[in-house]
N, C-alpha and C positions, 0 to 999 in steps of 0.2 A: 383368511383372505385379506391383501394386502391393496389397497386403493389409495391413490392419491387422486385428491379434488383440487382441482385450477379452477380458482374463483370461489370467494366467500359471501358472494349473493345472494337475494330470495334462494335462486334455484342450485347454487352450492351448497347452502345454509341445509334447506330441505332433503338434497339427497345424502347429506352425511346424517341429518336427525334418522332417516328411514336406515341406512345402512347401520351405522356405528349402535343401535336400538338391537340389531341381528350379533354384535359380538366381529364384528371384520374390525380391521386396523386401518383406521382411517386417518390422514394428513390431508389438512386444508391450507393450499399458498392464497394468500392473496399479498397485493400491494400496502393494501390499508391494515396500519395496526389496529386501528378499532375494528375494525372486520374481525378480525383474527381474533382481538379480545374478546369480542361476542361471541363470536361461534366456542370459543375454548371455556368459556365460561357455563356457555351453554348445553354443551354438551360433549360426549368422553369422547373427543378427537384431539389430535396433537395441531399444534398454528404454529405456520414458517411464515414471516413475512419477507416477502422479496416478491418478482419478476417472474411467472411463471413457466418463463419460457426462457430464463436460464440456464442453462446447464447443470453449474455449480448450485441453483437452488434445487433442481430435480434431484441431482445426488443429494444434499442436505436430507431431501425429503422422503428421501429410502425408494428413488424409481431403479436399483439396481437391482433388487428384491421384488418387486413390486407387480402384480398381475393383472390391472389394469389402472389407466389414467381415464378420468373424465374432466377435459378443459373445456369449461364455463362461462371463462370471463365476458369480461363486457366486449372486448376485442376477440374479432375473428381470426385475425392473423396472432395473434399469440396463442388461441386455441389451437392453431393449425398448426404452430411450429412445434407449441411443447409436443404435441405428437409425434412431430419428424422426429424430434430429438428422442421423446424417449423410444422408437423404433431403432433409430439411428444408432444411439447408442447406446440404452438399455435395454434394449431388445426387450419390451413390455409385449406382453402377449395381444393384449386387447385398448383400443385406445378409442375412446368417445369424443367427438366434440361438436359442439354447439356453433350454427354460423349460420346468421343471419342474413348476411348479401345474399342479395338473389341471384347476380353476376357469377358469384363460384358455383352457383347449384342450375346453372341453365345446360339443358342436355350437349350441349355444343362441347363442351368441355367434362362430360360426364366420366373419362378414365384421368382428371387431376389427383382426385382421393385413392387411386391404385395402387396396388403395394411398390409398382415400378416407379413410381411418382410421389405423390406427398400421401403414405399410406396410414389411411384413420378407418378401423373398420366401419363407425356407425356415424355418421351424419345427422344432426336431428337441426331443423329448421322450423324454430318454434310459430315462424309465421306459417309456412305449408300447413303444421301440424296444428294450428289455432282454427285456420280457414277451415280445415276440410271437417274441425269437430261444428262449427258453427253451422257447416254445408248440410250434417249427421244431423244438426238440429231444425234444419229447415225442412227435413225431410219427414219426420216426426212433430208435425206443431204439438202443443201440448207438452212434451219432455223437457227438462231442463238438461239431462243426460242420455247420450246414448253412444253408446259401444258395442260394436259386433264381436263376438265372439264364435270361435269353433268354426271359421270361414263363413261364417254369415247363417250360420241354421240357427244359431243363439244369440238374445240380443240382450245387455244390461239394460235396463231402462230406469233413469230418475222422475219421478211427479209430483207435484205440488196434490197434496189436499185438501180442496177447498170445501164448502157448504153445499155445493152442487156435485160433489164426490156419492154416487149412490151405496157407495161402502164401506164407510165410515162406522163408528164404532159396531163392526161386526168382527166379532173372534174371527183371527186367520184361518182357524180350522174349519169354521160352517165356508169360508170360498168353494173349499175342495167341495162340499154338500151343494151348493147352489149352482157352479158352475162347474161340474164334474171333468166338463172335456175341454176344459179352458187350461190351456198349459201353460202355466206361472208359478213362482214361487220370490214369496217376496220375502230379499236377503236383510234387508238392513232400514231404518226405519228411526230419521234426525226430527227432537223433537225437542225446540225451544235450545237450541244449538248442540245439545249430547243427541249420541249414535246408539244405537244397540241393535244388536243381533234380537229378532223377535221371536216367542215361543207360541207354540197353536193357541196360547189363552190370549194371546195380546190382540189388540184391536188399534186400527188408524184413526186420527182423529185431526178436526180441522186447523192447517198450520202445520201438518206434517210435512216433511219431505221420504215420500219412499222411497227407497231402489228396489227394482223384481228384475228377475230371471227370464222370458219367454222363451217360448218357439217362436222363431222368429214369422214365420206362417199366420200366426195368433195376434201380429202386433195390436191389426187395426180393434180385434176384439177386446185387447187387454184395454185401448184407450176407454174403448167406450162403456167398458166397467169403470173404470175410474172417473167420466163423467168430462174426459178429453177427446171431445170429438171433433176438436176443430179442422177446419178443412186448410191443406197444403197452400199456404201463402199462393196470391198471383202478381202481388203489386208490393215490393220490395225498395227499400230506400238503405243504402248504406249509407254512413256517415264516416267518411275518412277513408281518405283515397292511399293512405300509404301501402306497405306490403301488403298484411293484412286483408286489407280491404281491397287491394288488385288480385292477391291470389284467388279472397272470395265470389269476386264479382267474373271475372275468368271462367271459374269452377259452374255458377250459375248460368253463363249463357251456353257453357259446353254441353252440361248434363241436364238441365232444365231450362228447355227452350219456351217453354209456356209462361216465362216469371217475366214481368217487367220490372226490368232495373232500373234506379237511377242511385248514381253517385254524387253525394255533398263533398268538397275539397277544399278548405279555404287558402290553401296556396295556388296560387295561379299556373304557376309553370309548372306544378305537381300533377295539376286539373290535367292542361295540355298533355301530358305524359300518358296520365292515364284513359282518356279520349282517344288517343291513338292508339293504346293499347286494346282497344274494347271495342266492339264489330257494332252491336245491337244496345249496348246502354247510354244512355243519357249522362252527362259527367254534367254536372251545376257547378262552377264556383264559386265558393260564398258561405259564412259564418253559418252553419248550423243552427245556432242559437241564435240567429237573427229571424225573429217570425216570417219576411219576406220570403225568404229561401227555403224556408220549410212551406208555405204556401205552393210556390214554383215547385216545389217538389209534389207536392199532391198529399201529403202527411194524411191529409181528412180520411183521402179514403185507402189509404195503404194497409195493409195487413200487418206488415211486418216495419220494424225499424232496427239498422242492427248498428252499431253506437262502436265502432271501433277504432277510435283515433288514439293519438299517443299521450291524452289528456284523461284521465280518469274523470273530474269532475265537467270535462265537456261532454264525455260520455252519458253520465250518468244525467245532469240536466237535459243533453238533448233525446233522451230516450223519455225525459216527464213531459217535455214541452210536446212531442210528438204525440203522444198516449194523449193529452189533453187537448190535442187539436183534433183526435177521431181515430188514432193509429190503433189495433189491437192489442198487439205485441211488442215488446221490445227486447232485444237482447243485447246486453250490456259489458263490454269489455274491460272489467279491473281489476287492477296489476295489487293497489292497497289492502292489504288482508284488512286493516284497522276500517273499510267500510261497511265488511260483512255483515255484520249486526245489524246493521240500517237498512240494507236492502229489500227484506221480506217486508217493510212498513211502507216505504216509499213506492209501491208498487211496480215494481221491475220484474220483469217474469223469468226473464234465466240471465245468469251474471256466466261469463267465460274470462276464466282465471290463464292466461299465458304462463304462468309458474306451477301452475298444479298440472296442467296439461302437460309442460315440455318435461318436468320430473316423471308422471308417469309412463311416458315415451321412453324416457332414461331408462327406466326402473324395466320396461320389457326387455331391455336388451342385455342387463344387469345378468338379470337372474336367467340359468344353465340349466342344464341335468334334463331332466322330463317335463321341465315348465314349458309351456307354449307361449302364454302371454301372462303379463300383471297389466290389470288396470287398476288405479287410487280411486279410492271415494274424495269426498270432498274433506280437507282440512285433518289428513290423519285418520280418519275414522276405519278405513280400513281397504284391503287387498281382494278383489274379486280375480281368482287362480285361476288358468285354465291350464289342467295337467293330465298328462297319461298317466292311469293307473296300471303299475307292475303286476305281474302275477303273485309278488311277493307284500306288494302291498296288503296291510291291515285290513285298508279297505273293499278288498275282494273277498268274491265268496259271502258273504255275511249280509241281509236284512242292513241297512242305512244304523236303523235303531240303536242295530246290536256293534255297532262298529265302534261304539266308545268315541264320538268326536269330541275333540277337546270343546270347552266352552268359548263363547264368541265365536265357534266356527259353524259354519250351515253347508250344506249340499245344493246348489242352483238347479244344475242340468245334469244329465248325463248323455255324451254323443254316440252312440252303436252304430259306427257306419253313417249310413244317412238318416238312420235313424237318430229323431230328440226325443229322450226319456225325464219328464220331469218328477222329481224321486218321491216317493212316499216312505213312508214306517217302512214296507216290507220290501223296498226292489232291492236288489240286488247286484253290486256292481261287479261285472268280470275285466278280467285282464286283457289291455288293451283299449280299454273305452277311455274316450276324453268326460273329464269331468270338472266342471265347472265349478267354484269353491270360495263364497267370502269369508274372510275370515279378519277378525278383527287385529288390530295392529300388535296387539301386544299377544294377540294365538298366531301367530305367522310362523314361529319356530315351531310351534307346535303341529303346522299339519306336514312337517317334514314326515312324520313317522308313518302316514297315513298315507303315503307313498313310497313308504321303504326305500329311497332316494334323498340324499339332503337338499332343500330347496336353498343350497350355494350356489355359486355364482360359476363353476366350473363342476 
Protein backbone atom coordinates (compact mmCIF):
# COMPACT_ATOMS: atom_id res chain seq x y z
CA UNK A 1 0.00 0.00 0.00
CA UNK A 2 1.32 3.19 -1.37
CA UNK A 3 0.45 6.66 0.58
CA UNK A 4 1.51 9.96 0.30
CA UNK A 5 1.03 12.42 3.58
CA UNK A 6 0.66 16.28 2.78
CA UNK A 7 1.71 17.79 5.80
CA UNK A 8 4.33 16.89 8.50
CA UNK A 9 2.24 18.04 11.51
CA UNK A 10 0.96 16.60 14.89
CA UNK A 11 -1.77 15.00 12.76
CA UNK A 12 0.77 13.97 9.63
CA UNK A 13 3.37 13.03 11.94
CA UNK A 14 0.66 10.54 13.82
CA UNK A 15 -0.84 9.11 10.79
CA UNK A 16 2.43 7.91 9.14
CA UNK A 17 3.67 6.53 13.01
CA UNK A 18 0.07 4.45 12.89
CA UNK A 19 0.49 3.49 9.05
CA UNK A 20 4.31 3.01 8.18
CA UNK A 21 4.14 0.68 11.98
CA UNK A 22 1.63 -1.76 9.39
CA UNK A 23 4.61 -2.09 6.66
CA UNK A 24 2.63 0.46 3.83
CA UNK A 25 5.01 2.98 1.89
CA UNK A 26 4.84 5.96 3.15
CA UNK A 27 6.03 9.72 1.78
CA UNK A 28 5.60 12.67 3.94
CA UNK A 29 5.81 16.42 1.90
CA UNK A 30 5.99 19.11 3.92
CA UNK A 31 7.47 22.73 3.34
CA UNK A 32 9.70 22.72 6.55
CA UNK A 33 12.87 20.77 6.43
CA UNK A 34 12.77 20.34 10.10
CA UNK A 35 9.55 18.83 9.63
CA UNK A 36 10.65 16.36 7.41
CA UNK A 37 13.84 15.79 9.41
CA UNK A 38 11.85 14.79 12.34
CA UNK A 39 9.48 12.80 10.93
CA UNK A 40 12.36 10.76 8.66
CA UNK A 41 14.24 10.48 11.79
CA UNK A 42 11.61 9.35 13.45
CA UNK A 43 10.28 7.06 11.74
CA UNK A 44 10.63 4.46 8.41
CA UNK A 45 8.99 7.04 5.92
CA UNK A 46 10.64 8.74 3.06
CA UNK A 47 10.56 13.16 3.49
CA UNK A 48 10.20 15.33 0.23
CA UNK A 49 10.42 18.86 1.02
CA UNK A 50 8.56 21.18 -1.22
CA UNK A 51 4.88 22.49 -1.86
CA UNK A 52 2.50 20.00 -1.66
CA UNK A 53 0.42 20.99 -3.94
CA UNK A 54 2.82 20.86 -6.67
CA UNK A 55 2.79 18.91 -9.42
CA UNK A 56 6.27 18.17 -9.95
CA UNK A 57 6.58 17.46 -5.96
CA UNK A 58 3.55 14.88 -6.12
CA UNK A 59 5.47 13.04 -9.11
CA UNK A 60 8.82 13.40 -6.92
CA UNK A 61 6.74 11.78 -4.28
CA UNK A 62 5.51 8.57 -6.29
CA UNK A 63 1.62 9.91 -6.68
CA UNK A 64 1.74 8.16 -10.11
CA UNK A 65 1.80 4.76 -8.40
CA UNK A 66 0.26 5.76 -5.45
CA UNK A 67 -3.36 4.60 -3.82
CA UNK A 68 -4.14 7.05 -1.79
CA UNK A 69 -3.17 10.79 -0.66
CA UNK A 70 -4.15 12.29 2.58
CA UNK A 71 -3.54 16.42 2.48
CA UNK A 72 -3.10 17.78 6.11
CA UNK A 73 -1.53 20.73 5.79
CA UNK A 74 -1.98 23.69 7.71
CA UNK A 75 -3.77 25.28 4.48
CA UNK A 76 -7.08 24.24 3.14
CA UNK A 77 -6.64 25.28 -0.30
CA UNK A 78 -3.41 23.27 -0.77
CA UNK A 79 -5.13 20.28 0.81
CA UNK A 80 -7.86 20.78 -1.82
CA UNK A 81 -5.72 21.19 -4.82
CA UNK A 82 -2.96 18.43 -4.13
CA UNK A 83 -6.28 16.40 -4.51
CA UNK A 84 -7.45 17.85 -7.78
CA UNK A 85 -4.14 17.34 -9.03
CA UNK A 86 -3.52 14.12 -7.90
CA UNK A 87 -7.11 12.98 -9.54
CA UNK A 88 -6.42 15.24 -12.32
CA UNK A 89 -3.48 13.87 -13.14
CA UNK A 90 -2.51 10.74 -11.19
CA UNK A 91 -5.62 9.50 -11.23
CA UNK A 92 -5.04 8.40 -7.27
CA UNK A 93 -7.89 6.14 -6.38
CA UNK A 94 -8.68 7.47 -2.87
CA UNK A 95 -7.86 11.17 -1.80
CA UNK A 96 -8.43 12.52 1.92
CA UNK A 97 -8.35 15.94 3.11
CA UNK A 98 -8.48 17.96 6.13
CA UNK A 99 -10.44 21.57 5.92
CA UNK A 100 -11.16 23.61 8.26
CA UNK A 101 -13.40 26.61 6.90
CA UNK A 102 -16.51 26.28 7.69
CA UNK A 103 -17.51 28.29 4.38
CA UNK A 104 -16.30 25.21 2.02
CA UNK A 105 -18.49 22.70 4.36
CA UNK A 106 -21.76 24.73 4.55
CA UNK A 107 -24.67 22.54 2.80
CA UNK A 108 -25.23 25.52 0.31
CA UNK A 109 -22.30 24.26 -1.54
CA UNK A 110 -22.49 20.62 -0.59
CA UNK A 111 -21.59 19.03 -4.41
CA UNK A 112 -18.03 21.43 -4.52
CA UNK A 113 -16.03 18.02 -3.32
CA UNK A 114 -17.95 16.04 -6.38
CA UNK A 115 -16.04 13.95 -8.68
CA UNK A 116 -17.62 16.67 -11.37
CA UNK A 117 -15.97 19.39 -9.35
CA UNK A 118 -12.87 19.45 -7.03
CA UNK A 119 -13.20 15.55 -6.34
CA UNK A 120 -11.83 14.51 -2.58
CA UNK A 121 -13.69 11.40 -1.46
CA UNK A 122 -13.35 12.06 2.43
CA UNK A 123 -13.65 15.40 4.14
CA UNK A 124 -12.78 15.31 7.72
CA UNK A 125 -13.41 18.77 9.53
CA UNK A 126 -11.63 18.47 12.76
CA UNK A 127 -13.75 21.17 14.35
CA UNK A 128 -17.48 19.25 13.33
CA UNK A 129 -15.57 16.21 14.48
CA UNK A 130 -14.06 17.70 17.97
CA UNK A 131 -17.80 19.38 18.75
CA UNK A 132 -19.82 16.42 18.15
CA UNK A 133 -17.12 14.09 20.34
CA UNK A 134 -17.34 16.86 23.14
CA UNK A 135 -21.59 16.92 22.39
CA UNK A 136 -20.94 12.50 23.02
CA UNK A 137 -19.44 13.79 26.15
CA UNK A 138 -22.10 15.78 27.39
CA UNK A 139 -24.40 13.19 26.97
CA UNK A 140 -22.66 10.72 29.23
CA UNK A 141 -21.41 12.95 32.34
CA UNK A 142 -18.96 10.91 33.88
CA UNK A 143 -16.83 9.46 30.67
CA UNK A 144 -13.94 10.89 29.55
CA UNK A 145 -14.57 8.80 26.18
CA UNK A 146 -17.28 7.69 24.14
CA UNK A 147 -17.84 6.25 20.80
CA UNK A 148 -20.74 4.38 19.23
CA UNK A 149 -20.14 1.51 17.70
CA UNK A 150 -22.27 -1.10 15.50
CA UNK A 151 -24.93 1.88 14.63
CA UNK A 152 -25.31 2.61 18.21
CA UNK A 153 -26.21 -0.85 19.99
CA UNK A 154 -22.43 -0.76 21.15
CA UNK A 155 -20.82 1.92 22.99
CA UNK A 156 -16.86 2.28 23.93
CA UNK A 157 -16.70 3.96 27.12
CA UNK A 158 -13.60 5.77 28.92
CA UNK A 159 -13.61 6.23 33.07
CA UNK A 160 -11.63 7.68 35.52
CA UNK A 161 -11.32 5.54 38.75
CA UNK A 162 -11.71 7.23 41.69
CA UNK A 163 -12.01 6.22 45.67
CA UNK A 164 -15.82 6.37 45.31
CA UNK A 165 -15.43 3.72 42.34
CA UNK A 166 -17.45 0.67 44.24
CA UNK A 167 -15.20 -1.78 41.96
CA UNK A 168 -12.17 -1.31 42.60
CA UNK A 169 -9.67 -3.76 43.34
CA UNK A 170 -12.20 -6.59 42.50
CA UNK A 171 -10.79 -9.28 39.89
CA UNK A 172 -12.59 -8.55 36.50
CA UNK A 173 -13.75 -12.13 36.51
CA UNK A 174 -15.94 -12.03 40.03
CA UNK A 175 -17.94 -8.66 37.71
CA UNK A 176 -19.29 -11.34 35.57
CA UNK A 177 -20.33 -13.11 39.33
CA UNK A 178 -21.70 -10.01 40.83
CA UNK A 179 -23.47 -8.43 38.11
CA UNK A 180 -24.29 -11.48 35.88
CA UNK A 181 -26.84 -9.57 33.42
CA UNK A 182 -24.70 -6.35 33.33
CA UNK A 183 -23.42 -6.39 29.67
CA UNK A 184 -19.70 -5.00 29.62
CA UNK A 185 -16.59 -6.08 29.14
CA UNK A 186 -13.60 -4.02 29.97
CA UNK A 187 -10.98 -3.90 26.95
CA UNK A 188 -8.10 -1.84 27.98
CA UNK A 189 -7.16 -0.44 31.35
CA UNK A 190 -4.11 3.03 31.52
CA UNK A 191 -2.43 2.87 34.53
CA UNK A 192 0.07 5.64 35.70
CA UNK A 193 0.43 6.32 31.81
CA UNK A 194 1.04 2.46 30.27
CA UNK A 195 -2.07 0.58 28.67
CA UNK A 196 -2.66 -3.00 28.82
CA UNK A 197 -5.02 -5.38 27.67
CA UNK A 198 -6.36 -6.85 31.06
CA UNK A 199 -6.71 -10.68 32.11
CA UNK A 200 -9.76 -12.22 34.41
CA UNK A 201 -7.13 -11.93 37.45
CA UNK A 202 -6.51 -8.15 37.05
CA UNK A 203 -8.33 -5.73 39.07
CA UNK A 204 -8.87 -1.70 38.64
CA UNK A 205 -7.49 0.54 40.94
CA UNK A 206 -7.71 4.30 42.07
CA UNK A 207 -6.21 6.53 39.24
CA UNK A 208 -7.01 4.14 36.56
CA UNK A 209 -8.39 5.24 33.36
CA UNK A 210 -10.62 2.18 32.01
CA UNK A 211 -12.20 1.61 28.58
CA UNK A 212 -15.31 -1.07 28.47
CA UNK A 213 -17.38 -2.37 25.81
CA UNK A 214 -21.39 -2.06 26.77
CA UNK A 215 -24.75 -2.62 25.32
CA UNK A 216 -25.53 0.40 24.84
CA UNK A 217 -29.16 -0.42 26.70
CA UNK A 218 -26.79 -0.88 29.91
CA UNK A 219 -25.10 2.50 29.74
CA UNK A 220 -26.76 4.19 32.64
CA UNK A 221 -26.13 0.87 34.72
CA UNK A 222 -22.53 0.57 33.62
CA UNK A 223 -22.05 4.21 35.24
CA UNK A 224 -23.38 3.52 38.25
CA UNK A 225 -21.30 0.46 38.88
CA UNK A 226 -18.49 2.47 38.37
CA UNK A 227 -19.65 4.99 41.04
CA UNK A 228 -20.60 7.79 37.77
CA UNK A 229 -23.79 8.75 38.50
CA UNK A 230 -23.73 12.09 37.64
CA UNK A 231 -26.73 13.75 36.25
CA UNK A 232 -26.68 15.28 32.46
CA UNK A 233 -25.43 18.87 32.84
CA UNK A 234 -28.31 21.73 32.84
CA UNK A 235 -26.20 24.80 32.96
CA UNK A 236 -23.39 24.93 30.60
CA UNK A 237 -20.72 27.59 29.89
CA UNK A 238 -18.45 27.33 26.92
CA UNK A 239 -15.36 29.12 26.77
CA UNK A 240 -14.47 30.32 23.12
CA UNK A 241 -16.55 31.18 20.56
CA UNK A 242 -14.54 30.15 17.59
CA UNK A 243 -15.47 26.99 15.33
CA UNK A 244 -15.26 24.68 17.85
CA UNK A 245 -17.32 26.23 20.13
CA UNK A 246 -19.98 27.60 17.41
CA UNK A 247 -20.38 24.12 15.99
CA UNK A 248 -20.78 22.89 19.91
CA UNK A 249 -23.08 25.42 21.02
CA UNK A 250 -25.39 24.95 17.59
CA UNK A 251 -25.31 21.16 18.30
CA UNK A 252 -26.54 21.99 22.14
CA UNK A 253 -29.49 24.28 21.45
CA UNK A 254 -30.64 21.88 18.50
CA UNK A 255 -30.53 18.51 20.33
CA UNK A 256 -30.68 19.52 23.97
CA UNK A 257 -33.16 22.13 24.32
CA UNK A 258 -33.14 21.57 28.31
CA UNK A 259 -29.18 23.04 28.64
CA UNK A 260 -28.55 26.61 29.32
CA UNK A 261 -25.88 27.99 27.45
CA UNK A 262 -23.84 30.63 27.66
CA UNK A 263 -20.81 31.73 25.50
CA UNK A 264 -17.36 33.44 26.82
CA UNK A 265 -15.61 35.16 23.63
CA UNK A 266 -13.07 37.70 24.28
CA UNK A 267 -12.94 39.12 20.75
CA UNK A 268 -15.76 41.32 20.29
CA UNK A 269 -16.67 41.10 16.68
CA UNK A 270 -16.16 37.19 17.10
CA UNK A 271 -18.88 37.67 20.22
CA UNK A 272 -21.28 39.62 17.64
CA UNK A 273 -20.94 36.83 15.06
CA UNK A 274 -21.69 34.23 17.19
CA UNK A 275 -24.81 35.99 19.04
CA UNK A 276 -26.26 36.11 15.72
CA UNK A 277 -25.53 32.97 14.98
CA UNK A 278 -27.24 31.33 18.15
CA UNK A 279 -31.35 31.62 18.77
CA UNK A 280 -31.35 30.78 22.78
CA UNK A 281 -27.76 31.25 24.16
CA UNK A 282 -26.22 34.00 25.95
CA UNK A 283 -22.82 35.07 24.14
CA UNK A 284 -20.74 37.30 27.12
CA UNK A 285 -17.78 39.16 25.77
CA UNK A 286 -14.88 39.06 27.87
CA UNK A 287 -11.47 37.38 29.10
CA UNK A 288 -12.31 34.19 30.63
CA UNK A 289 -9.78 34.34 33.03
CA UNK A 290 -11.11 37.57 34.13
CA UNK A 291 -12.98 36.60 37.69
CA UNK A 292 -15.87 39.36 36.56
CA UNK A 293 -16.83 37.28 33.47
CA UNK A 294 -16.84 34.11 35.01
CA UNK A 295 -19.19 35.61 37.65
CA UNK A 296 -21.61 37.16 34.83
CA UNK A 297 -21.49 33.85 33.55
CA UNK A 298 -22.76 32.00 36.61
CA UNK A 299 -19.57 29.56 36.99
CA UNK A 300 -20.95 28.96 40.89
CA UNK A 301 -23.51 27.18 39.87
CA UNK A 302 -22.86 25.68 36.34
CA UNK A 303 -22.34 22.04 35.97
CA UNK A 304 -20.28 21.94 33.28
CA UNK A 305 -17.44 24.22 31.71
CA UNK A 306 -16.02 23.41 28.41
CA UNK A 307 -12.60 25.41 27.84
CA UNK A 308 -12.09 25.37 24.00
CA UNK A 309 -10.25 28.32 22.69
CA UNK A 310 -7.23 28.37 20.47
CA UNK A 311 -5.02 28.79 23.66
CA UNK A 312 -4.17 25.65 25.50
CA UNK A 313 -3.02 27.32 28.75
CA UNK A 314 -6.27 29.68 28.59
CA UNK A 315 -8.06 26.56 28.45
CA UNK A 316 -6.64 24.76 30.85
CA UNK A 317 -6.43 27.86 33.65
CA UNK A 318 -9.97 28.70 32.91
CA UNK A 319 -11.40 25.28 33.43
CA UNK A 320 -9.27 25.57 37.30
CA UNK A 321 -10.61 29.08 37.84
CA UNK A 322 -14.07 27.76 37.04
CA UNK A 323 -13.91 24.38 39.14
CA UNK A 324 -12.72 26.64 41.98
CA UNK A 325 -15.45 29.21 41.78
CA UNK A 326 -18.33 25.98 42.20
CA UNK A 327 -18.17 24.52 38.52
CA UNK A 328 -18.32 20.55 38.64
CA UNK A 329 -16.86 19.67 35.53
CA UNK A 330 -14.65 20.83 33.24
CA UNK A 331 -13.72 19.65 29.89
CA UNK A 332 -10.60 20.79 28.55
CA UNK A 333 -9.26 21.20 24.86
CA UNK A 334 -5.39 20.55 24.30
CA UNK A 335 -3.66 20.40 21.31
CA UNK A 336 0.23 19.99 23.54
CA UNK A 337 0.79 16.24 24.14
CA UNK A 338 3.88 17.63 26.46
CA UNK A 339 0.66 18.57 29.10
CA UNK A 340 -0.51 15.16 29.50
CA UNK A 341 1.22 14.14 32.42
CA UNK A 342 -0.09 17.15 34.37
CA UNK A 343 -3.51 16.82 33.74
CA UNK A 344 -4.71 13.83 36.00
CA UNK A 345 -3.06 16.23 39.03
CA UNK A 346 -4.50 19.46 38.22
CA UNK A 347 -7.89 18.31 38.39
CA UNK A 348 -9.36 18.51 34.95
CA UNK A 349 -11.80 15.73 34.28
CA UNK A 350 -11.68 14.98 30.44
CA UNK A 351 -8.91 16.62 28.29
CA UNK A 352 -10.13 16.57 24.17
CA UNK A 353 -7.24 16.18 22.01
CA UNK A 354 -8.19 17.76 18.18
CA UNK A 355 -5.14 15.60 16.90
CA UNK A 356 -6.00 12.25 18.38
CA UNK A 357 -9.65 12.83 17.33
CA UNK A 358 -9.09 13.95 13.65
CA UNK A 359 -6.35 10.86 13.17
CA UNK A 360 -8.71 8.54 14.38
CA UNK A 361 -11.42 9.94 12.01
CA UNK A 362 -8.66 9.44 9.33
CA UNK A 363 -7.75 6.08 10.38
CA UNK A 364 -11.81 5.06 9.71
CA UNK A 365 -11.70 5.79 6.40
CA UNK A 366 -7.97 4.36 5.90
CA UNK A 367 -8.68 0.97 6.65
CA UNK A 368 -11.02 -1.32 3.64
CA UNK A 369 -11.90 -4.81 3.24
CA UNK A 370 -14.56 -6.07 6.17
CA UNK A 371 -13.58 -3.20 8.58
CA UNK A 372 -16.60 -1.13 9.60
CA UNK A 373 -14.88 1.46 11.69
CA UNK A 374 -11.24 1.96 13.73
CA UNK A 375 -11.45 4.10 16.71
CA UNK A 376 -7.79 5.13 18.68
CA UNK A 377 -7.51 4.84 22.37
CA UNK A 378 -5.60 7.56 23.70
CA UNK A 379 -1.74 8.30 22.78
CA UNK A 380 -1.08 4.97 20.71
CA UNK A 381 -2.29 2.49 23.22
CA UNK A 382 -4.42 0.81 20.91
CA UNK A 383 -7.43 0.19 18.05
CA UNK A 384 -10.97 -0.87 19.24
CA UNK A 385 -12.09 -2.83 15.36
CA UNK A 386 -15.29 -3.14 14.43
CA UNK A 387 -15.38 -6.00 11.87
CA UNK A 388 -17.60 -8.73 9.99
CA UNK A 389 -16.56 -11.89 10.61
CA UNK A 390 -16.13 -14.31 7.35
CA UNK A 391 -17.24 -17.72 7.26
CA UNK A 392 -13.72 -18.39 6.62
CA UNK A 393 -12.54 -16.58 9.48
CA UNK A 394 -10.47 -18.29 12.49
CA UNK A 395 -12.82 -16.79 14.44
CA UNK A 396 -15.98 -18.78 13.62
CA UNK A 397 -17.34 -21.82 14.68
CA UNK A 398 -14.94 -22.16 17.80
CA UNK A 399 -15.67 -21.09 21.76
CA UNK A 400 -13.87 -17.18 22.10
CA UNK A 401 -11.21 -19.45 24.28
CA UNK A 402 -10.31 -21.67 21.70
CA UNK A 403 -9.79 -19.17 19.01
CA UNK A 404 -6.03 -18.57 19.71
CA UNK A 405 -6.20 -14.58 20.05
CA UNK A 406 -3.15 -13.07 19.51
CA UNK A 407 -1.87 -11.30 22.69
CA UNK A 408 -2.94 -7.67 23.41
CA UNK A 409 -6.09 -8.55 21.62
CA UNK A 410 -9.56 -8.89 23.49
CA UNK A 411 -13.23 -9.67 22.06
CA UNK A 412 -15.60 -6.48 23.27
CA UNK A 413 -19.01 -7.37 21.66
CA UNK A 414 -20.55 -9.34 19.45
CA UNK A 415 -23.59 -7.92 17.09
CA UNK A 416 -26.23 -10.90 15.87
CA UNK A 417 -28.72 -8.78 14.00
CA UNK A 418 -30.17 -6.69 16.74
CA UNK A 419 -28.88 -8.66 18.76
CA UNK A 420 -25.57 -7.54 21.45
CA UNK A 421 -23.70 -10.50 22.64
CA UNK A 422 -21.20 -9.78 25.14
CA UNK A 423 -18.61 -12.73 24.78
CA UNK A 424 -17.52 -15.17 27.44
CA UNK A 425 -14.99 -18.28 27.41
CA UNK A 426 -17.69 -20.35 25.54
CA UNK A 427 -19.73 -18.15 22.84
CA UNK A 428 -19.35 -18.65 19.88
CA UNK A 429 -18.99 -16.49 16.95
CA UNK A 430 -20.70 -17.34 13.33
CA UNK A 431 -20.35 -16.03 10.10
CA UNK A 432 -21.59 -12.86 9.40
CA UNK A 433 -21.86 -11.15 12.96
CA UNK A 434 -20.12 -7.84 13.74
CA UNK A 435 -17.69 -7.96 16.22
CA UNK A 436 -16.20 -5.57 18.16
CA UNK A 437 -12.07 -5.99 18.83
CA UNK A 438 -9.27 -4.02 20.80
CA UNK A 439 -6.42 -4.69 20.03
CA UNK A 440 -3.28 -3.42 21.05
CA UNK A 441 -1.04 -1.27 18.65
CA UNK A 442 1.53 -3.42 17.93
CA UNK A 443 -1.37 -6.87 17.64
CA UNK A 444 -3.21 -4.88 14.74
CA UNK A 445 -1.43 -6.98 12.10
CA UNK A 446 -2.11 -9.69 13.93
CA UNK A 447 -5.93 -9.87 14.11
CA UNK A 448 -5.86 -9.69 10.29
CA UNK A 449 -5.94 -13.58 10.30
CA UNK A 450 -8.86 -13.64 12.63
CA UNK A 451 -10.88 -12.54 9.88
CA UNK A 452 -9.25 -14.34 7.06
CA UNK A 453 -9.43 -10.85 5.29
CA UNK A 454 -6.07 -8.39 5.44
CA UNK A 455 -7.03 -5.47 7.55
CA UNK A 456 -5.37 -3.19 4.29
CA UNK A 457 -6.50 -0.58 3.37
CA UNK A 458 -8.14 -1.81 0.02
Amino acid sequence: MKVIICGAGQVGFNIARYLSSENADITVIDQSRELIEKITDSLDVKGLVGFASHPDVLESAGAADAEMVIAVTYADEVNMVACQICHSIFEVPTKIARVREQSYLDPLWSDLFSRDHMPIDVIISPEIEVAKAIERRLQLPGAFDVQPLADGKVSLVGLHCTEDTPVIHTPLRQLTALFPDLHIVVIGISREGQGFVPTPDDDMRVGDDVYLVADTSHLARTMAVFGHEEKEARRVIIVGGGNIGLNLATAVENNHPQVNLKVIEVDKRRAETVAQALQRTVVIHGDALDTEILEEANAAIAETVIAVSNDDEVNILTSLLAKRYGCKRAVTLINKTSYGPLIGTLGIDTVVSPRAITVSTILQHVRRGRIRSVHSLSEGFGEVIEAEALETSSLVGVPIREARLPEGVIVGAIVRGNEVIIPRGDTITRANDLVVIFARSEAVKKVEKLFAVKLEFF
